[in-house]
C-alpha positions in Angstrom: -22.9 17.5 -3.1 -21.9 19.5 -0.1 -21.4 17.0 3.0 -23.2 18.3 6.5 -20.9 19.3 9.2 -22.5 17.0 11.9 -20.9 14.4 8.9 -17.5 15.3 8.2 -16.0 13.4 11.2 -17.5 10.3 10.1 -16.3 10.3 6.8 -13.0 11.6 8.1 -13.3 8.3 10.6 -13.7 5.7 7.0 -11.1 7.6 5.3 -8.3 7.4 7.9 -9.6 3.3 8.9 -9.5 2.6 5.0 -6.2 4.6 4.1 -4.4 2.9 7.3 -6.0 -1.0 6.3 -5.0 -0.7 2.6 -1.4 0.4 4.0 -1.0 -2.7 6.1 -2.8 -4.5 3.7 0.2 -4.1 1.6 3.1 -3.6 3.6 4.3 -7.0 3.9 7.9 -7.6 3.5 7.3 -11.4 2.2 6.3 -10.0 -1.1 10.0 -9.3 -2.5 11.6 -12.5 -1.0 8.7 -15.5 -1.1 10.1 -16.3 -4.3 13.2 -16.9 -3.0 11.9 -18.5 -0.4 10.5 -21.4 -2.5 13.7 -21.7 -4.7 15.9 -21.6 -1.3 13.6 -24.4 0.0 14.4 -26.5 -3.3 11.4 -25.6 -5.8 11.7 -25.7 -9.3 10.5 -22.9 -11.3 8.0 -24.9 -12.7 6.5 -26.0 -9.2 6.8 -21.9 -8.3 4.7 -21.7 -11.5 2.0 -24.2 -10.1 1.9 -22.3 -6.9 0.8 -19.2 -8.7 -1.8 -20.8 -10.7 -3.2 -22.2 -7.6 -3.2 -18.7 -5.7 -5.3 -17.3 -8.8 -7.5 -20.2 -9.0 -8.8 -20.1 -5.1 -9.2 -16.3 -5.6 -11.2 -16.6 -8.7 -13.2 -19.8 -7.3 -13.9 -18.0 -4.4 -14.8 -14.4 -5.1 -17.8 -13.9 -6.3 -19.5 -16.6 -3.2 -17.4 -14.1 -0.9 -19.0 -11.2 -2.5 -22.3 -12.7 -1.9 -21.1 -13.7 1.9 -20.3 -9.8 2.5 -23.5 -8.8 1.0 -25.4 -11.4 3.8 -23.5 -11.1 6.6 -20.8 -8.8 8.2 -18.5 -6.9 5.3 -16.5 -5.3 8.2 -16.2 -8.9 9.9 -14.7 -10.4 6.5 -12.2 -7.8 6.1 -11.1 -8.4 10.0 -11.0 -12.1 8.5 -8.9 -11.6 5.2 -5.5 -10.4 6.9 -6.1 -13.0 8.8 -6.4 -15.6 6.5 -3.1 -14.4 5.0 -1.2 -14.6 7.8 -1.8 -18.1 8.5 -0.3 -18.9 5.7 2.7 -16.7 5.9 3.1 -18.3 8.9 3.1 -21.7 7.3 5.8 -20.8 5.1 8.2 -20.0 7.2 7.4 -22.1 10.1 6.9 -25.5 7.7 8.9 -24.4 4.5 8.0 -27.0 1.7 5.6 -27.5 -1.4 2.4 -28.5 1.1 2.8 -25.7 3.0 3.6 -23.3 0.2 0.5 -24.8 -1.2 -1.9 -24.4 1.8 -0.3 -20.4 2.5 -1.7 -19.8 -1.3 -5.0 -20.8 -0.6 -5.2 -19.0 2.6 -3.3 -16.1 0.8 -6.5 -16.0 -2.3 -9.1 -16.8 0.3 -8.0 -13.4 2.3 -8.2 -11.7 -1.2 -11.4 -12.7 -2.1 -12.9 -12.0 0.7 -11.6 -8.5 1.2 -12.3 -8.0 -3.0 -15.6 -6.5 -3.1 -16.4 -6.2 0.6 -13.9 -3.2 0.5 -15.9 -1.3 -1.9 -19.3 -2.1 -1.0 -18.6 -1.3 2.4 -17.2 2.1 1.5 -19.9 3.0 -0.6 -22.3 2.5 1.2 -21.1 4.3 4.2 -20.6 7.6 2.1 -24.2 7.4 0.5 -25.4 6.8 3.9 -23.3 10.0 5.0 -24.3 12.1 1.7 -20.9 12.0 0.3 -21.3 8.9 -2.7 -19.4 12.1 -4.4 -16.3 11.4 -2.3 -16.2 8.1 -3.1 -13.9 8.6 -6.1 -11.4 10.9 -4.0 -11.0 7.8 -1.2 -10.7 5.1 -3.5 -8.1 7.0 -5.4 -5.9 7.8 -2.5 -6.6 4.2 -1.3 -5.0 2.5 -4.3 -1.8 5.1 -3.5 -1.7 4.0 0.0 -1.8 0.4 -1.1 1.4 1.8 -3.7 3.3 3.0 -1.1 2.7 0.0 1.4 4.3 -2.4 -1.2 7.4 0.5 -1.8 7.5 0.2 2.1 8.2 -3.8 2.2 11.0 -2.9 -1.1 12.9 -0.9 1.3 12.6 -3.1 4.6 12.5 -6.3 3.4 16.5 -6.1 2.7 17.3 -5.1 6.5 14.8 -7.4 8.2 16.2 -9.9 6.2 19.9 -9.4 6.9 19.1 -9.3 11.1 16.7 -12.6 11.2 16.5 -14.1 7.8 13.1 -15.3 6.4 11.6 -16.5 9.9 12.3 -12.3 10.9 10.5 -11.5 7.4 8.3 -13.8 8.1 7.1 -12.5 11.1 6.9 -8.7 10.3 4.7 -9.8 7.8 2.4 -11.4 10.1 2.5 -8.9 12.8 1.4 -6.2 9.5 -1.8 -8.3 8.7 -2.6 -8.8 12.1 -2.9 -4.9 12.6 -4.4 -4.9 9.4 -7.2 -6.9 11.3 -7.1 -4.8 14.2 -7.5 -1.5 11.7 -10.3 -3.2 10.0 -12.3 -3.8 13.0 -13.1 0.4 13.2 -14.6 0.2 10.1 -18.0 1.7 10.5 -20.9 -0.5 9.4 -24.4 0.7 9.2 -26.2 -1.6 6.6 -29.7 -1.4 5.1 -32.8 -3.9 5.4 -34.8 -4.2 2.0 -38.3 -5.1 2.3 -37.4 -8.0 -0.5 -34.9 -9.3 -2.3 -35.4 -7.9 -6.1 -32.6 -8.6 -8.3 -32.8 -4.9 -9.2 -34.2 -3.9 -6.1 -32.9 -0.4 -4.0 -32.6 -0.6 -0.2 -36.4 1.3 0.9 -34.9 1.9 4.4 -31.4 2.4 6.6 -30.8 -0.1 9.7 -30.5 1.6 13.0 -26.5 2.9 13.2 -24.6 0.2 14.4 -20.9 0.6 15.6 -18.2 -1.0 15.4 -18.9 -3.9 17.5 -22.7 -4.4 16.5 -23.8 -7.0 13.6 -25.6 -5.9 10.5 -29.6 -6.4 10.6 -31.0 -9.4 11.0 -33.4 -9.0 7.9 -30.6 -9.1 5.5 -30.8 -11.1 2.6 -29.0 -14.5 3.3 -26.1 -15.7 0.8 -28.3 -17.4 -1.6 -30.4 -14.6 -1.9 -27.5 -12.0 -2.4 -25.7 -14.2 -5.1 -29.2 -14.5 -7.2 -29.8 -10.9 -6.4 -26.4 -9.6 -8.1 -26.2 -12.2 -10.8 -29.4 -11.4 -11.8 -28.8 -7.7 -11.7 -25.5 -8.0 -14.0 -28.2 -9.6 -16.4 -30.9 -7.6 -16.7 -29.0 -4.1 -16.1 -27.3 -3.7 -19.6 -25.6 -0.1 -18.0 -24.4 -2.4 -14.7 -23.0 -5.2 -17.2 -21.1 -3.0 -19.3 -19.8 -1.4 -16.3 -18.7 -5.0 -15.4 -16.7 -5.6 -18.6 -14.7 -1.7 -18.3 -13.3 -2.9 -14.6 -12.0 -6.2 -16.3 -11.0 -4.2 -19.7 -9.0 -1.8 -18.1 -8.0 -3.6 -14.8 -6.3 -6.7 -16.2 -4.1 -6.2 -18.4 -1.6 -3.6 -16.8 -2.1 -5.3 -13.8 -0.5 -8.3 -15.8 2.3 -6.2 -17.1 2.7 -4.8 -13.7 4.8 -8.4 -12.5 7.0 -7.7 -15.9 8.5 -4.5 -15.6 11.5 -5.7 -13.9 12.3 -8.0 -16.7 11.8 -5.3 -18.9 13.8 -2.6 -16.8 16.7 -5.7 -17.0 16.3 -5.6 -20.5 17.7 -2.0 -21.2 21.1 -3.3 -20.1 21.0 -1.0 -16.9 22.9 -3.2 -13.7 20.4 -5.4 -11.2 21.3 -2.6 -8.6 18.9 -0.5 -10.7 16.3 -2.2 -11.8 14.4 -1.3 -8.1 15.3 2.6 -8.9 13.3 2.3 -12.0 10.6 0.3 -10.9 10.2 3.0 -8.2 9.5 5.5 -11.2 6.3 3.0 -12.0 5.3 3.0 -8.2 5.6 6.9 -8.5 3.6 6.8 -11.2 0.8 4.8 -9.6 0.9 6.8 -6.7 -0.2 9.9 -8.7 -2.5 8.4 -10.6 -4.6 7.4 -7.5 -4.5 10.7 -6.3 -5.9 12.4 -9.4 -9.3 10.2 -9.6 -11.0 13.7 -8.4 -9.6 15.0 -11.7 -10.8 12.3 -13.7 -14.0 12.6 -12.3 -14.9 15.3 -14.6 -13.6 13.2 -17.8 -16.5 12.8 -20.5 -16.8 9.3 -22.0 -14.6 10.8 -25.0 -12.0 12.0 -22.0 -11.8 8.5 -20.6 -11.0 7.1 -24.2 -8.7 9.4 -24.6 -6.9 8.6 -21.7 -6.9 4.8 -22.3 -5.2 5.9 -25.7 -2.5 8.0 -23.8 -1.7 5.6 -21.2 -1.3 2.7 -24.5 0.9 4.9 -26.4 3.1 6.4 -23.5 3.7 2.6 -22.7 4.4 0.6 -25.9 6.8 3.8 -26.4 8.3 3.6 -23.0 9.2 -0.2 -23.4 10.3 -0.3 -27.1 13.0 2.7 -26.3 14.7 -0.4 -24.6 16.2 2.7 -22.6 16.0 3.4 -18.8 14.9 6.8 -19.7 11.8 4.7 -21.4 10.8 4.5 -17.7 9.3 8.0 -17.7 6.9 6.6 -20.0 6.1 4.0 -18.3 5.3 6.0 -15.2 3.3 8.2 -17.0 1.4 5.5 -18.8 0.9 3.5 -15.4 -0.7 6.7 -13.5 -3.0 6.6 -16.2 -3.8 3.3 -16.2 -4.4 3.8 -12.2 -6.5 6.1 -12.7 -8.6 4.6 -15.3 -8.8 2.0 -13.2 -10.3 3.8 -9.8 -12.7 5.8 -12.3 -13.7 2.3 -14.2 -14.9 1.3 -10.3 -16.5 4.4 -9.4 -18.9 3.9 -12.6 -19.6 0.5 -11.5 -20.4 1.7 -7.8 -22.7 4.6 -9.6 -24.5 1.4 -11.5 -25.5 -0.8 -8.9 -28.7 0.0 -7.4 -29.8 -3.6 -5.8 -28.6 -4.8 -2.5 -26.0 -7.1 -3.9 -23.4 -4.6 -4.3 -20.6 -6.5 -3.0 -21.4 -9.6 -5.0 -21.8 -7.5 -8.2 -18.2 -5.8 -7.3 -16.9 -9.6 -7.0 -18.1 -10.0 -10.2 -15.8 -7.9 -11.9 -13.4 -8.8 -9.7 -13.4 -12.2 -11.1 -13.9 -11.3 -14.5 -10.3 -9.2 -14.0 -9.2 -12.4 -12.5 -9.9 -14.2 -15.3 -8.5 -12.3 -17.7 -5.5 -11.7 -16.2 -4.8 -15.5 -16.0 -5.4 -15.8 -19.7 -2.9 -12.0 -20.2 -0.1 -14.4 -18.0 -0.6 -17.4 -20.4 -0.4 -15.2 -24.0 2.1 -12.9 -22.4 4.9 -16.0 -21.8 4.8 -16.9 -25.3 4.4 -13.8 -26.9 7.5 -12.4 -24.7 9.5 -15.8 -25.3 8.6 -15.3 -29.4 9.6 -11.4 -29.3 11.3 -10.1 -26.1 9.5 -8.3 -23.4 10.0 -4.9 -25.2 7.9 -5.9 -28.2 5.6 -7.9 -26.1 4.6 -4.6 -23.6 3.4 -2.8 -27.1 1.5 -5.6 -28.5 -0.1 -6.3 -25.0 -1.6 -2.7 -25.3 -3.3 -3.3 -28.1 -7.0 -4.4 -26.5 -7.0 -0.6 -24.7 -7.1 0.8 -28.6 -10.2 -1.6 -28.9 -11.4 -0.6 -26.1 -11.0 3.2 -26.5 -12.8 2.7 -30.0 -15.9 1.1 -28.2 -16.3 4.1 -25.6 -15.8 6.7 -28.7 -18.6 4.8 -30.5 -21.1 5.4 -27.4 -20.8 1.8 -26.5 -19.7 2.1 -23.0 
């Protein structure tokens, strides 16, 4: 689909806001140290560990009614709201370090999350289907997980000097002062919504709102929040194509995601010195990075292609890990950019599938099912890995991308 030239600054415009937002989204130098943070305040592992449950349970409690709040009100207003969700908490932990406050930052931290999960990609969508370039979709959301890569490298390599001038309260406040220009970036998203003549669950928007900008609201004849949540729940269910597309986000999303917080046990765990564990988790980052940028690639993948790449990204990784060798790492990279980029082309067949006006709350819906099955990966990984090692672990855990390979080669998918 060629774009018209009266368009290409507009879509230049969404590119450059949503490239700089996921950036800042992610460069917060908190994320190597707030584990530290709690054990430095006094926490025990195990109260760490019910932190982290409660991050993932407000995120998954409160996605999908997020998704259905960005589909009735303002998606750019609720990502200007999720950065700044997160930082009241950050600011809580280092202003009032202790379990409450730990607690409280969490639940500010999952509420941010859910509410910028599913606005993000509704809100792009829509805006390039508007524009005539849905076909670009793919190439943005691919270079937008890379930017969201190299944010989180960026608070790796300042985190350590930001921490030796001011300690956690210096962290602490680098990492605000990111989400608040996060904020700031999000509020030049464009926003031009449409105003369906009814709310059908699978229902397609009959007409585009006059343009608003970026600070106009959305039209008043949008669905409200009730309406939206029946509208994509009820599309998930009666669209078989939309449901399945559901599932593949969670299939493929969750479980490397999962592995993703274990790679630097399992770097530790081919004898190489702490000092090196970050150089090899950089080959993963690497490795994520490229895959993100390759979703135009993987556009042209036939649903034999796809499987095939689920299968090369399962083997490259169960053979990376049980090499129990740093040069296993390569493996690992590769297998990760093909996770990554299974993952941006599992979305852009979801975003293809929706065809009602709940977009963002269908999107949540995936977004919780990864949620929840990556809750369930943490629970079977900890005993698998304490039974076997992490090596042996990483190669079992692939397992469910054979299964799911098999069900796209049968024509399932």
């Amino acid at each position: 689909m060629l774009v018209a030239p009266a368009r290409v600054p507009a879509t230049r415009r969404l590119a450059a806001t949503l490239y700089g937002y996921a950036f800042l989204t992610d460069l917060v130098l908190l994320y190597p140290l707030y584990v530290l943070l709690f054990a430095d305040t006094g926490l025990s592992v195990g109260q760490i560990s019910t932190l982290f449950v409660l991050w993932a349970v407000a995120g998954i409690l409160l996605e999908v009614p997020s998704g259905a709040l960005a589909d009735a009100l303002s998606r750019r207003l609720l990502l200007c709201l999720a950065p700044l969700l997160t930082a009241a908490g950050f600011a809580l932990w280092v202003l009032l370090p202790s379990y409450p406050a730990f607690a409280v930052g969490f639940l500010l931290w999952g509420a941010g999350g859910a509410l910028r999960s599913g606005a993000l990609e509704a809100l792009v969508f829509t805006e390039l289907d508007r524009l005539g370039a849905a076909d670009r979709y793919a190439r943005l959301i691919g270079r937008t997980r890379t930017a969201e890569v190299l944010g989180a490298v960026g608070s790796g390599v300042l985190a350590g000097p930001v921490f030796a001038v001011g300690g956690y309260l210096a962290v602490g406040a680098a990492s605000v002062a990111t989400c608040l220009l996060a904020a700031a970036v999000a509020a030049r998203f464009p926003e031009h919504r449409t105003a369906p003549a009814a709310v059908a669950p699978l229902a397609t928007p009959s007409a585009v709102a006059p343009p608003s900008g970026p600070g106009e609201a959305p039209d008043d004849d949008e669905p409200g929040w009730l309406d939206s949540l029946r509208g994509g729940l009820a599309e998930v269910r009666a669209d078989r194509a939309v449901r399945a597309a559901v599932l593949l986000v969670a299939a493929v999303a969750a479980i490397w995601g999962g592995l993703d917080e274990y790679t630097g046990l399992l770097a530790r765990d081919t004898g190489v010195a702490e000092v090196t564990v970050p150089l090899l988790l950089l080959l993963v980052w690497a490795g994520m990075s490229v895959g993100g940028l390759l979703a135009p690639w993987g556009e042209r993948l036939s649903r034999r292609g796809y499987a095939g790449l689920l299968l090369v990204a399962a083997v490259a990784l169960a053979a990376g890990a049980l090499a129990r060798h740093p040069g296993g790492f390569l493996l690992l990279a590769v297998a990760f950019a093909a996770f990554q980029l299974a993952t941006v082309l599992a979305d852009v067949r979801l975003q293809a599938r929706i065809s009602g006006s709940a977009r963002a709350t269908v999107t949540s819906l995936a977004g919780m099912a990864t949620d929840l099955t990556t809750v369930a990966f943490y629970g079977a990984y900890g005993l698998l890995a304490g039974a076997v090692g992490n090596p042996v672990a990483f190669a079992v855990a692939v397992l469910p991308y054979l299964l799911v390979a098999l069900w796209l080669f049968a024509g399932r998918g």
